[in-house]
C-alpha positions in Angstrom: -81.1 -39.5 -2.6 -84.3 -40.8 -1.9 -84.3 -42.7 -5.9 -80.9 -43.9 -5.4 -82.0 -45.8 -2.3 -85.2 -46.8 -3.5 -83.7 -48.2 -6.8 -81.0 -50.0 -4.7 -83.6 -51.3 -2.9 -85.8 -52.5 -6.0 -83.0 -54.0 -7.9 -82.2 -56.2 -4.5 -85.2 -57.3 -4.4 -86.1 -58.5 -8.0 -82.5 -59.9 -8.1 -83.2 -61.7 -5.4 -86.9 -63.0 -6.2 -85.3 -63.8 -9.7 -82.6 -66.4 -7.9 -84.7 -67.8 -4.9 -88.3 -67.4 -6.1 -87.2 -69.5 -9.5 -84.0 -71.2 -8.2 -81.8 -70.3 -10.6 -78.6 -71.2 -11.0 -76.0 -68.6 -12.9 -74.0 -71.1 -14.9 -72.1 -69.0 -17.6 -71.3 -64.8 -18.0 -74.3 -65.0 -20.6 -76.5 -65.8 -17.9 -75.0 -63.6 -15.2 -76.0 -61.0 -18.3 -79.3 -61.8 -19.1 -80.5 -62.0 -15.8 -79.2 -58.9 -14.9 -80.5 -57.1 -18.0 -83.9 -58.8 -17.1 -83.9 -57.1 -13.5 -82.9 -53.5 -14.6 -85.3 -53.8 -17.2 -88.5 -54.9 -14.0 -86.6 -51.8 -12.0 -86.7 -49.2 -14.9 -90.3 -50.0 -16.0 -91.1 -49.3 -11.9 -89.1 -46.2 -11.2 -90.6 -44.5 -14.5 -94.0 -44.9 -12.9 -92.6 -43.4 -9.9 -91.4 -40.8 -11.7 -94.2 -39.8 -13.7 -96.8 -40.3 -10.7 -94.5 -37.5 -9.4 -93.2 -39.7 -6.2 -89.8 -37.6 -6.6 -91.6 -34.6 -7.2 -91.3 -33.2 -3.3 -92.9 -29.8 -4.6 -96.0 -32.0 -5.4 -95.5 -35.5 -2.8 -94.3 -33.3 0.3 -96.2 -35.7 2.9 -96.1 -39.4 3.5 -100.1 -39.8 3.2 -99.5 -38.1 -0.5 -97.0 -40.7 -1.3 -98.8 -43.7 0.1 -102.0 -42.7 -1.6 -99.9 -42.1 -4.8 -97.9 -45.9 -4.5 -100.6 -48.0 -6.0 -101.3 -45.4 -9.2 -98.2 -45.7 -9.7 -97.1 -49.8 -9.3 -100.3 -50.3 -11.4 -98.4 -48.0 -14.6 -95.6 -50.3 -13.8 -97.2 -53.2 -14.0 -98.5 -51.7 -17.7 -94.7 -51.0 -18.8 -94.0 -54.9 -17.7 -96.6 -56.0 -20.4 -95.7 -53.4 -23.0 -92.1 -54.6 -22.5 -92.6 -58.2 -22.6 -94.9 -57.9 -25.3 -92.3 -56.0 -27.5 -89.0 -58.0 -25.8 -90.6 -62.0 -25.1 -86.8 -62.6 -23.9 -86.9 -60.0 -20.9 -89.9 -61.9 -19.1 -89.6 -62.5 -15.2 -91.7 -65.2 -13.9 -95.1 -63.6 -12.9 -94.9 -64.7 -9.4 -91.7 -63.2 -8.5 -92.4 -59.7 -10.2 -95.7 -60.2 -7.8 -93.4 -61.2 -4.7 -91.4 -58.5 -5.6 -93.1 -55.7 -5.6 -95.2 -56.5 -2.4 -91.6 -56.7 -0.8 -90.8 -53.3 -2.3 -93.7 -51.8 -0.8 -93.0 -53.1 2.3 -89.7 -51.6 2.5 -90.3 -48.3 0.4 -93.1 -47.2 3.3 -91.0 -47.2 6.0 -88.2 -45.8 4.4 -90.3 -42.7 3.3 -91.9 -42.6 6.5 -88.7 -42.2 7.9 -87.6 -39.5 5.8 -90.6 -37.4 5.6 -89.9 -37.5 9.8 -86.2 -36.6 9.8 -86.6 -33.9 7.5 -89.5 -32.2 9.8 -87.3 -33.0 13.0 -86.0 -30.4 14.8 -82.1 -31.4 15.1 -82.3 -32.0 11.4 -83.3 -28.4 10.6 -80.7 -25.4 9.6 -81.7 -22.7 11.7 -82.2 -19.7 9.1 -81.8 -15.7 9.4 -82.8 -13.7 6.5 -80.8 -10.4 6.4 -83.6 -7.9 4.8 -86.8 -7.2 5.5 -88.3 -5.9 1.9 -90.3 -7.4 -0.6 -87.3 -9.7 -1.7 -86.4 -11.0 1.5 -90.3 -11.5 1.8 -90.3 -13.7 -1.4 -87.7 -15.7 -0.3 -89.0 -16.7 2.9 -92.2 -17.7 1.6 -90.3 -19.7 -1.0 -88.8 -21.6 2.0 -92.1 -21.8 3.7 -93.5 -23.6 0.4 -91.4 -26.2 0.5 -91.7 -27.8 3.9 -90.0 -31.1 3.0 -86.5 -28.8 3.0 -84.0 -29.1 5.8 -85.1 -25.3 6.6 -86.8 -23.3 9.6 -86.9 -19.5 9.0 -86.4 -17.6 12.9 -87.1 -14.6 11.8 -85.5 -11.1 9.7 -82.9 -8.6 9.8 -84.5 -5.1 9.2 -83.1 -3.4 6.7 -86.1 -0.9 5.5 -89.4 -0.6 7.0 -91.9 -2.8 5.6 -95.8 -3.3 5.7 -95.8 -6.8 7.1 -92.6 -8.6 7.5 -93.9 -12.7 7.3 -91.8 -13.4 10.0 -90.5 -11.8 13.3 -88.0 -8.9 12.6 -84.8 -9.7 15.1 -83.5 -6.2 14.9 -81.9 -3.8 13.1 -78.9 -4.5 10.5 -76.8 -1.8 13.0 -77.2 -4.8 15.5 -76.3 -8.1 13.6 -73.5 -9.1 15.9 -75.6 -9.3 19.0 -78.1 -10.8 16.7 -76.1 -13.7 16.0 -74.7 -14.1 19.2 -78.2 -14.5 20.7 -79.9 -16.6 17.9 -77.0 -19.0 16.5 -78.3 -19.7 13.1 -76.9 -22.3 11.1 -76.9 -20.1 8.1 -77.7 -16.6 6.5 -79.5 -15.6 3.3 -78.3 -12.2 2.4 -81.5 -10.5 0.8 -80.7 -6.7 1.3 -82.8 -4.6 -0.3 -80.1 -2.2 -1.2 -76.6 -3.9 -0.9 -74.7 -1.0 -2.1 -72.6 0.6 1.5 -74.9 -1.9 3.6 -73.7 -5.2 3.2 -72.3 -6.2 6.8 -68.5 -7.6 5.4 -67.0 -8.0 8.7 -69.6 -9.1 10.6 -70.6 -12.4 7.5 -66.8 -13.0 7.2 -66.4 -13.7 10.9 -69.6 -15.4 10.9 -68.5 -17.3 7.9 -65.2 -18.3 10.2 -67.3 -19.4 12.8 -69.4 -22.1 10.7 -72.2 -20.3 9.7 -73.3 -20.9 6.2 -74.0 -17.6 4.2 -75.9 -17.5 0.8 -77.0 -14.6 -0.9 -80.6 -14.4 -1.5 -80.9 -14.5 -5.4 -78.7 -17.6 -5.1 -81.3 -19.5 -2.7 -84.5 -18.1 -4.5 -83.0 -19.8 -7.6 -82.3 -22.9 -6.3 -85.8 -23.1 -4.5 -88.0 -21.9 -7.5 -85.6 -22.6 -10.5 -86.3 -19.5 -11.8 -84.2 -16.4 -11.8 -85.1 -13.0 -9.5 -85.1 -10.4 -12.6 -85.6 -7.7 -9.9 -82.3 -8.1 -8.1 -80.4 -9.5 -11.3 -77.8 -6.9 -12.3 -76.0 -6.0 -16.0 -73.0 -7.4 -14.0 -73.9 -10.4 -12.2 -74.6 -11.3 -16.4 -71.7 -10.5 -17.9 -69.5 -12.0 -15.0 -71.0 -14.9 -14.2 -69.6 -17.7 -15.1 -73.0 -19.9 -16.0 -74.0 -17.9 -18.9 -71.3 -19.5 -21.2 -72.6 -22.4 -22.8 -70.5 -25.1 -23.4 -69.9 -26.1 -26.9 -70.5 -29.9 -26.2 -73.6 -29.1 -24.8 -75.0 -27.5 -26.9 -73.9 -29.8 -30.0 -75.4 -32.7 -28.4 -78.7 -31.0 -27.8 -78.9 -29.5 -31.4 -78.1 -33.3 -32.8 -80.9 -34.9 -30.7 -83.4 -32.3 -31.7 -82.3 -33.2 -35.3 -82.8 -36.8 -34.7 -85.5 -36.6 -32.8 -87.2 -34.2 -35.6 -86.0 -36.7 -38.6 -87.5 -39.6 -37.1 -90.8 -38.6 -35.9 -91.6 -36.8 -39.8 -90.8 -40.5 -41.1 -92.6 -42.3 -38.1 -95.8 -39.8 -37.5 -96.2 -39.2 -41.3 -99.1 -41.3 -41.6 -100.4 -39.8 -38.4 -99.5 -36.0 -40.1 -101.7 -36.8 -43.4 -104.5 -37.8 -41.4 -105.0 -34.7 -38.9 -104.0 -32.6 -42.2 -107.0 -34.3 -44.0 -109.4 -34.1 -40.8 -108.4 -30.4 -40.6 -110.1 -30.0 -43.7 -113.0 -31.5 -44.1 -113.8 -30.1 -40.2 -113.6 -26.3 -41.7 -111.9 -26.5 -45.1 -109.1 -24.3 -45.8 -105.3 -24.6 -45.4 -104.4 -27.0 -43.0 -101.1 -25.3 -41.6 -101.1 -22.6 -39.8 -97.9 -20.3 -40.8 -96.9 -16.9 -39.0 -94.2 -15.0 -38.1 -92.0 -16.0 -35.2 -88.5 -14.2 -33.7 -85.5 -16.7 -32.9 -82.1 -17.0 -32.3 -80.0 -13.5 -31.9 -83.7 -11.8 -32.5 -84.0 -13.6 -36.6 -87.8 -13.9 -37.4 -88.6 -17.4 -39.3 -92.0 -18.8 -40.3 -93.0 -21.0 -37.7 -95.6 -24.0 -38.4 -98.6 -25.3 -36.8 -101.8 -27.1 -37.3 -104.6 -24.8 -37.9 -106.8 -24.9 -34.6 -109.4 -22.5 -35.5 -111.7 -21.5 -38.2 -109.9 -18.4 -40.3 -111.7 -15.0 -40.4 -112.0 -12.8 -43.7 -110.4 -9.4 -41.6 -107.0 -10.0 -39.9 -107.5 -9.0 -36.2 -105.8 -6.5 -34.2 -102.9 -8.0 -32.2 -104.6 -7.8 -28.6 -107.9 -8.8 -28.6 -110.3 -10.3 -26.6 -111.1 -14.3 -26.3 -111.8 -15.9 -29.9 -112.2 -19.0 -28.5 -114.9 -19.6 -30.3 -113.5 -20.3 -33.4 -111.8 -23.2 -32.0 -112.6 -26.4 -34.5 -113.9 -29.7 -33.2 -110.3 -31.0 -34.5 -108.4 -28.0 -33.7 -110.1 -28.4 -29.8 -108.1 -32.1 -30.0 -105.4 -30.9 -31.3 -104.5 -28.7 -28.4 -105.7 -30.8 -25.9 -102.8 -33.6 -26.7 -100.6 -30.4 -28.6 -100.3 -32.3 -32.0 -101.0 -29.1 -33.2 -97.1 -28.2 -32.8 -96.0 -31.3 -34.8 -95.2 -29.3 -38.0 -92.4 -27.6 -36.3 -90.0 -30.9 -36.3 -89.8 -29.4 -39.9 -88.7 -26.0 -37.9 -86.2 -28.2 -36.2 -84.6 -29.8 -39.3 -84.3 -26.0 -40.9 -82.4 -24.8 -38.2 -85.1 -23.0 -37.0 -85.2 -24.1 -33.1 -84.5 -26.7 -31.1 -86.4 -29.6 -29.3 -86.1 -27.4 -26.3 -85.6 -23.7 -25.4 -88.0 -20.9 -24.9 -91.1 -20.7 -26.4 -90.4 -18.0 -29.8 -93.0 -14.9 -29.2 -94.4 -13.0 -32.5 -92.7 -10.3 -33.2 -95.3 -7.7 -31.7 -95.0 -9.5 -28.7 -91.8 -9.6 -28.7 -90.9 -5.7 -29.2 -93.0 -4.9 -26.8 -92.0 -7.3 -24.0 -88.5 -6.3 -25.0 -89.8 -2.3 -23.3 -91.6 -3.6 -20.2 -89.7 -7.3 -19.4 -86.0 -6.4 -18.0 -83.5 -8.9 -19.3 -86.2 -10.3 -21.9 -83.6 -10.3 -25.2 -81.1 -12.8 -23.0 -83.9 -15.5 -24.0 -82.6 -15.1 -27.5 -79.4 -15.9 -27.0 -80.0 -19.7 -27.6 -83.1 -21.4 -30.1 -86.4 -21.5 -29.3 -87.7 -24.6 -28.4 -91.0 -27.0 -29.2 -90.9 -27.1 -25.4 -88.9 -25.4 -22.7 -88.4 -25.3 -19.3 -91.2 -22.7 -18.5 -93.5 -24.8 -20.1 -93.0 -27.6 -17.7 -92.2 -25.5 -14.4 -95.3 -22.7 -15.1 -97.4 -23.5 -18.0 -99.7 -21.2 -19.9 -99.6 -17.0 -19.5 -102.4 -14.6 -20.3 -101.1 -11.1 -18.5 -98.4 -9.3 -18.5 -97.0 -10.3 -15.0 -97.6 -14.1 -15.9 -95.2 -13.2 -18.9 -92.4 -11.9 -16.7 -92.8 -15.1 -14.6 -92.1 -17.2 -17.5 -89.1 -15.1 -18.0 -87.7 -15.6 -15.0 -87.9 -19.4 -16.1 -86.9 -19.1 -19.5 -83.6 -16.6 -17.9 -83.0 -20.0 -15.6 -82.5 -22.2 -18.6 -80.7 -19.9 -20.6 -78.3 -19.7 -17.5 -78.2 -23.3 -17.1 -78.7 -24.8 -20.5 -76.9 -28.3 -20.6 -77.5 -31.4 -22.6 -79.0 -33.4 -18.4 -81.7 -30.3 -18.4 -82.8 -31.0 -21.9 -83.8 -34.5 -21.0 -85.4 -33.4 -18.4 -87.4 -31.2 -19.9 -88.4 -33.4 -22.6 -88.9 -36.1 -19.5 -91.5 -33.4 -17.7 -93.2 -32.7 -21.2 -93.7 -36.4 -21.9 -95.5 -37.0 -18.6 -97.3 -33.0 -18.8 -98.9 -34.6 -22.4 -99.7 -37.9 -21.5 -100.7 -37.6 -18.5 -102.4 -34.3 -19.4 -100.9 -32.4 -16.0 -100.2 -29.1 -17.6 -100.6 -25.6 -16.1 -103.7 -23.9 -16.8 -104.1 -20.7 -17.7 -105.2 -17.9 -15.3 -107.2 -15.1 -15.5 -108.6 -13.2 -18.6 -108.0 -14.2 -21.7 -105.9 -12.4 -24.0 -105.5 -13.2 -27.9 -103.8 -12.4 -30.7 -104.1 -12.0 -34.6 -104.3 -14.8 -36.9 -104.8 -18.1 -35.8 -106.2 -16.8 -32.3 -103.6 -18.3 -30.4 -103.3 -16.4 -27.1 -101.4 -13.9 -26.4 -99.5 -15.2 -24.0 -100.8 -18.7 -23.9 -100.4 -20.5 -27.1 -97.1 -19.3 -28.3 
């Protein structure tokens, strides 16, 4: 809501500056068209540095002092799009004073606005009153989701015991015997139904009548999904898969994202190929040697295919076991560079155009990696019911793994996309990874290091 208003806003403004600032008259439909195309193309080159200085991030800009100090970072990237794109299109140039007129007015318009919505969405009347029925370590998780995200329309007023727990995180109401006087005394605006055990416990009467009386009721799972975008393996069942009505993937969908990963592959071997022969060639003169790396990889419906990459580090005469310790000392001085901006995954467009995977989907494992995860990951085959992808959505949303749990939190993104796979999240995704490898904003990776054979790539880091 907040870009729609603000893009209303900007394209009032430069349309206006365009007509009073230079006094121009519209004299034909041609001119009517090129001034318009000329405005969009001033709003668009400002609402993409918005975007990528994270200004409709509220996970990351959750106060107005974040935004204001954020404003100018991102008008000057605009202001660098403007020159790229009058540079490249002469014809789409606005007169210099009125893209300086306009943006000053934008500002002045785009703080108060923010300021004003940062306020209403911490104001009491504008807050949902929340109960949480549940008191484990689900319900737990799903209140401190909500408590993450202060810039949501959500207070938590406390819990519904269900089982006894260490530390509830907020003040337990009562018992689940007692919901009706429960309600009746704290008149939330809506319950999250987080039960640790739903089975002969789940209060129908008392949610349907609450339901009846305008009380909004979500179940847990549901909430914790749309809060994280991840899914909550723990309380996903075999059924809540095979009934629910967002694991189908739509045929369109999916043919439009296989034909822009085939594109997009086609054209960047023809474009980058003088770009490819020149990291192959520094690749080996830096440590000699091959300069692909090629190793076994499990995709679609569980096939393995021979995934390629730059090689990063220097090779050793003994293959290593397949958990090891760091190696990262056989990183190259190119290979180091090569990660650092991830041209290292540039021979998989070739991947691409074989079928292999897509632009975007999760992240293909090695096979060891993948048997075992398959034993100690619940629902860890569903990732490969769709390709693997040069970048996917727990890429973006988590970043790098190096343990075992960090693993099963990328699953729980990778489960998300599989759920939600549509052509809107693919460009998304390749949206977030533009601005994560430009702007260098990855995820880091935490705690010890684990590696793997070959080309020491982590175990659970570079996949």
């Amino acid at each position: 809501m907040l870009g729609v208003i603000e893009a209303g806003l900007l394209f009032a403004v430069v349309l206006g500056g365009t007509l009073f600032w230079e006094q121009r008259i519209l004299q034909s439909a041609v001119d009517v068209a090129t001034v318009l195309s000329n405005v969009v193309a001033a709003c668009a080159c400002c609402l993409v540095g918005f975007y990528y200085n994270d200004l409709y991030n509220l996970r990351v800009v959750w106060t107005f002092r974040g935004f204001a100090a954020r404003l100018l970072s991102s008008l000057g990237l605009a202001f660098v799009l403007l020159a790229v794109l009058y540079a490249v299109v002469p014809e789409a140039v606005i007169d210099a004073g009125t893209v300086a007129l306009s943006f000053l007015v934008t500002v002045a318009l785009v703080l108060p606005v923010r300021g004003a919505a940062y306020a209403l969405t911490r104001s009491g009347p504008f807050c949902e009153r929340i109960v949480i029925l549940g008191s484990g370590p689900f319900a737990a998780g799903v209140a401190r989701e909500i408590e993450r995200q202060p810039y949501l329309r959500y207070r938590v007023v406390g819990m519904v015991e269900d089982t006894r727990t260490a530390e509830p995180p907020y003040p337990v109401l009562g018992r689940l015997e007692d919901l009706d006087g429960i309600l009746r005394r704290v008149q939330p605006d809506r319950l999250i139904v987080a039960l640790t055990e739903r089975r002969g416990r789940m209060p129908v009467q008392q949610l349907f009548e609450a339901r009846m009386d305008g009380v909004g009721v979500e179940s847990g799972e549901a909430v914790y999904e749309r809060l994280t975008g991840k899914l909550a393996i723990e309380s996903l069942t075999p059924s809540n898969v095979i009934f629910s009505p967002d694991f189908r993937k739509s045929i369109l969908d999916l043919a439009a994202g296989r034909a822009l990963s085939m594109l997009v592959a086609a054209v960047g071997l023809v474009v980058l190929a003088p770009v490819l022969a020149v990291i192959a060639l520094a690749i080996r003169l830096d440590s000699g040697g091959p300069a692909l790396y090629v190793h076994d990889r499990v995709g679609l419906r569980g096939r393995r295919f021979k995934l390629l990459k730059f090689r990063t580090m220097r090779r050793t005469g003994a293959h290593v076991a397949d958990w090891t310790r760091d190696q990262s000392d056989r990183v190259t001085h190119v290979g180091k560079w090569l990660r650092r901006f991830r041209l290292d995954e540039l021979p998989q467009f070739i991947n691409i155009l074989r079928g292999d995977m897509n632009l975007v989907g999760p992240r293909p494992h090695r096979v060891p990696k993948y048997e075992a995860f398959l034993d100690s990951i619940p629902y860890f085959s569903l990732r490969a019911i769709v390709r693997p992808g040069l970048t996917g959505w727990a890429q973006v949303r988590y970043g790098y793994a190096t343990r075992l749990d960090e693993e099963t939190e990328k699953v729980r993104y990778d489960l998300y996309y599989v759920k939600h796979v549509s052509f809107a999240l693919d460009l998304r995704i390749l949206f977030d990874t533009v601005k994560i490898v430009v702007f260098g904003r990855g995820s880091r990776a935490r705690g010890p290091r684990l590696m793997v054979a070959g080309d020491g790539v982590t175990a659970a880091t570079r996949q």
